[in-house]
BATI-346517 format. One record per atom (N, C-alpha, C, O): residue in three letters; x, y, z. Coordinates in steps of 0.1 Angstrom, whole numbers, padded with zeros to 4 digits, always signed. Example, Ala and Ser with C-alpha at 12.3 -4.5 7.8 and 13.67 -1.06 7.14 Angstrom:
BEGIN
ALA+0132-0057+0078 ALA+0123-0045+0078 ALA+0132-0033+0078 ALA+0142-0033+0085 SER+0128-0022+0071 SER+0137-0011+0071 SER+0129+0000+0079 SER+0134+0011+0080 
END
This chain:
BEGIN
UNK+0286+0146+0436 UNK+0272+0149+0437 UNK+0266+0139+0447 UNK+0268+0127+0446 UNK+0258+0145+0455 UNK+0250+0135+0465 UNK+0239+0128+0460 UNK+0232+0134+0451 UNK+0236+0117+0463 UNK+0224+0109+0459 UNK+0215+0115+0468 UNK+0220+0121+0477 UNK+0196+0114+0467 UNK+0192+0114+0475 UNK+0189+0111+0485 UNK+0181+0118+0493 UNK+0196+0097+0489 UNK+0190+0094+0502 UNK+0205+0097+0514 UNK+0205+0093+0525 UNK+0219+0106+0506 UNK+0230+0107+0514 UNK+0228+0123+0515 UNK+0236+0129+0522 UNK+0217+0130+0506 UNK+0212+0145+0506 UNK+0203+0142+0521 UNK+0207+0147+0532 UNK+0194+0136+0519 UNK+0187+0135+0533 UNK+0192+0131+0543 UNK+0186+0135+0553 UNK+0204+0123+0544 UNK+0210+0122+0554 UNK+0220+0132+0561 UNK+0227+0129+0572 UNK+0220+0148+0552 UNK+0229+0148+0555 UNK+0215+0160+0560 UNK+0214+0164+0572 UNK+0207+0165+0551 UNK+0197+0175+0562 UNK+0188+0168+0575 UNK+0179+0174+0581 UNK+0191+0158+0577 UNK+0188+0152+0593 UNK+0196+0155+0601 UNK+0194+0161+0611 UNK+0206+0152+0597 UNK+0220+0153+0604 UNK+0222+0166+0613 UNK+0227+0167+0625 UNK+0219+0175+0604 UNK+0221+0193+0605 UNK+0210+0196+0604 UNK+0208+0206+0597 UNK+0197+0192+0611 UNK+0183+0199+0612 UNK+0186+0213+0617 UNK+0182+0224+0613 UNK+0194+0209+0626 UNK+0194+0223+0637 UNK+0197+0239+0628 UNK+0192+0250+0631 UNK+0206+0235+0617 UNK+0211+0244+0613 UNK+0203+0248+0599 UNK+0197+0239+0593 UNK+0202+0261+0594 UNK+0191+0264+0584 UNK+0201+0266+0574 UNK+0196+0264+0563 UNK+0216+0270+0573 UNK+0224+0268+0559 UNK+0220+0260+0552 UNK+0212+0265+0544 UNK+0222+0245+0551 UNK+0219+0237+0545 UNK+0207+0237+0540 UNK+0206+0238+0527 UNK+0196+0237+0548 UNK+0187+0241+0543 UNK+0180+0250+0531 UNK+0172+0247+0523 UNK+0187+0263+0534 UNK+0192+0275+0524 UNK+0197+0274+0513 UNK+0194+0279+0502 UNK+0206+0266+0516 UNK+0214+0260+0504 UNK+0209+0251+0491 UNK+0211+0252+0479 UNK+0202+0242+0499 UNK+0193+0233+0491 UNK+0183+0240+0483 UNK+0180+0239+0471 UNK+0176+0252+0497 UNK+0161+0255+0486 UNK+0167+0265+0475 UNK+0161+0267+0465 UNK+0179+0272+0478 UNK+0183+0280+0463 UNK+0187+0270+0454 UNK+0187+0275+0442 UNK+0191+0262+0454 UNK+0200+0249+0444 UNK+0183+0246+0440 UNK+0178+0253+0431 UNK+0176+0238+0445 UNK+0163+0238+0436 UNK+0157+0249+0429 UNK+0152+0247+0418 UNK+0155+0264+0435 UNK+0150+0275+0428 UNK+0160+0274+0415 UNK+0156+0270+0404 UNK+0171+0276+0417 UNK+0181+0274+0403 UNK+0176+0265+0397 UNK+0170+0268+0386 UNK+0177+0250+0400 UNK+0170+0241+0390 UNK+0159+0245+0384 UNK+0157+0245+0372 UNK+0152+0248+0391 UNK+0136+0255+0384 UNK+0134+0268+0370 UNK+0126+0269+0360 UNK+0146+0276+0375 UNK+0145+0285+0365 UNK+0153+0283+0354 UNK+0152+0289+0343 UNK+0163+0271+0358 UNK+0173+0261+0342 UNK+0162+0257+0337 UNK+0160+0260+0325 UNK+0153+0250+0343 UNK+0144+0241+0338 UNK+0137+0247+0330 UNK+0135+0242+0319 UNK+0129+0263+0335 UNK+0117+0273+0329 UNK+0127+0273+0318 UNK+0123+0268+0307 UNK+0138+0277+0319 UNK+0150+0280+0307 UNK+0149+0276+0295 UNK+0146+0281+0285 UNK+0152+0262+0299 UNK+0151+0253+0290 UNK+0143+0252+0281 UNK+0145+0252+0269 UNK+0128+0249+0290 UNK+0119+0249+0281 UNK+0113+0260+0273 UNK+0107+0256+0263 UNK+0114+0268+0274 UNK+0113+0281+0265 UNK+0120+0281+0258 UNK+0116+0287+0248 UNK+0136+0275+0257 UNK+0142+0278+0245 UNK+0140+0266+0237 UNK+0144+0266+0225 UNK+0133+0256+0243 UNK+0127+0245+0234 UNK+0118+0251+0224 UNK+0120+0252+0212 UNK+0107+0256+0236 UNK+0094+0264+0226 UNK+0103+0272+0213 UNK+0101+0269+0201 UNK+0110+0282+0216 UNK+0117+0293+0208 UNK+0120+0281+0196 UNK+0112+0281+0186 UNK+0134+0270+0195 UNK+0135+0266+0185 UNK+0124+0253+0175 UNK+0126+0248+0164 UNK+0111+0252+0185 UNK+0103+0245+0175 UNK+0096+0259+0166 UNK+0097+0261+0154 UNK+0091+0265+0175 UNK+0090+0280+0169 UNK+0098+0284+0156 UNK+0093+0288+0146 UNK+0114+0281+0159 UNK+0119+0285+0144 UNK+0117+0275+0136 UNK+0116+0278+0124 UNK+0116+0262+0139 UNK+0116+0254+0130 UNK+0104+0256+0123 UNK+0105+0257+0111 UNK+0088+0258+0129 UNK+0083+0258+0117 UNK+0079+0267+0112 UNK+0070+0266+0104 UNK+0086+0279+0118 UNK+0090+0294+0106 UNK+0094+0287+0095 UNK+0089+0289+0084 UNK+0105+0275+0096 UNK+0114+0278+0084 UNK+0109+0265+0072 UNK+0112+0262+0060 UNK+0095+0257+0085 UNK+0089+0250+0076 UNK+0080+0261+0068 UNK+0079+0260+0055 UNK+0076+0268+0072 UNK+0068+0280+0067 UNK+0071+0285+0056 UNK+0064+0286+0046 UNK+0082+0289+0057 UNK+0084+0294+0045 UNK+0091+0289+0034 UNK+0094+0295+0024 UNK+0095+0276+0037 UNK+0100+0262+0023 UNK+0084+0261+0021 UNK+0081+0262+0009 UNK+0074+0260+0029 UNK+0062+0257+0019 UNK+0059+0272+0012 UNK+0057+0269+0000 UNK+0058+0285+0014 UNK+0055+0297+0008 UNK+0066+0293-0010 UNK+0064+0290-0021 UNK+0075+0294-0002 UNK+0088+0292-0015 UNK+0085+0284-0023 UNK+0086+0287-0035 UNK+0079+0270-0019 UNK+0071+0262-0033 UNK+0061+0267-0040 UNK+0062+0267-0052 UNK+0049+0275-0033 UNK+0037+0284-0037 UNK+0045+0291-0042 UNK+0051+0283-0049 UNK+0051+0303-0043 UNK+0057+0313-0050 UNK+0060+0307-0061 UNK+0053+0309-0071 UNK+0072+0297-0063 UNK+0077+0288-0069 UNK+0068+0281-0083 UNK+0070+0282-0095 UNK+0060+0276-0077 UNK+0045+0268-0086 UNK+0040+0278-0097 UNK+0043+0277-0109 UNK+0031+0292-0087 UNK+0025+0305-0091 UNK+0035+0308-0104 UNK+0032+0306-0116 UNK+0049+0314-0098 UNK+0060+0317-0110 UNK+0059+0307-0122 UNK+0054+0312-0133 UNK+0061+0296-0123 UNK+0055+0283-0133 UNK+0047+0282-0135 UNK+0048+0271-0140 UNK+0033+0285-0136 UNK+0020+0285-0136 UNK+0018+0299-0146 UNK+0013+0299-0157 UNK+0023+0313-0139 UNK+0024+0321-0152 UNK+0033+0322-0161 UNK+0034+0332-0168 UNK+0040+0311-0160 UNK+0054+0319-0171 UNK+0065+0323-0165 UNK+0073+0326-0173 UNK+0069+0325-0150 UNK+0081+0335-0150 UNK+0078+0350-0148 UNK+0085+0357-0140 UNK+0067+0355-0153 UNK+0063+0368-0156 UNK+0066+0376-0143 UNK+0072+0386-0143 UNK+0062+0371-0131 UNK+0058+0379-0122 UNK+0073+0378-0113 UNK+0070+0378-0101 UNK+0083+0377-0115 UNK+0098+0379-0112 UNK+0097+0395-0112 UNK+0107+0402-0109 
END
């Protein structure tokens, strides 16, 4: 993997030529859309998590309600 300042050295180098170039700006679009990636499946799993906080808290209310009348409403 190139560092930055041996990545710039090497698109100076090869101004003339637009591969490299090419190359780089799809290697950044790819980063970009790992990145959107990512973070949406971030959002997605806080999302489940506090579904599943959601519904450990309903499960206590239900839970309480059922003890509160008796069982009855099973």
């Amino acid at each position: 993997m190139l560092t930055f300042p041996e990545l710039k050295k090497l698109i100076l180098a090869d101004a003339g030529n637009g591969t490299v170039k090419l190359a780089i700006d799809r290697g950044i679009q790819k980063a970009g859309v790992l990145s959107q990636g990512l973070e949406e499946l971030d959002r997605i799993d806080d999302a489940v998590t506090r579904l599943g906080e959601a519904l450990e808290d309903l499960q206590e209310a239900l839970d309480d309600l059922r003890e509160t009348f008796g069982g009855a409403s099973q």
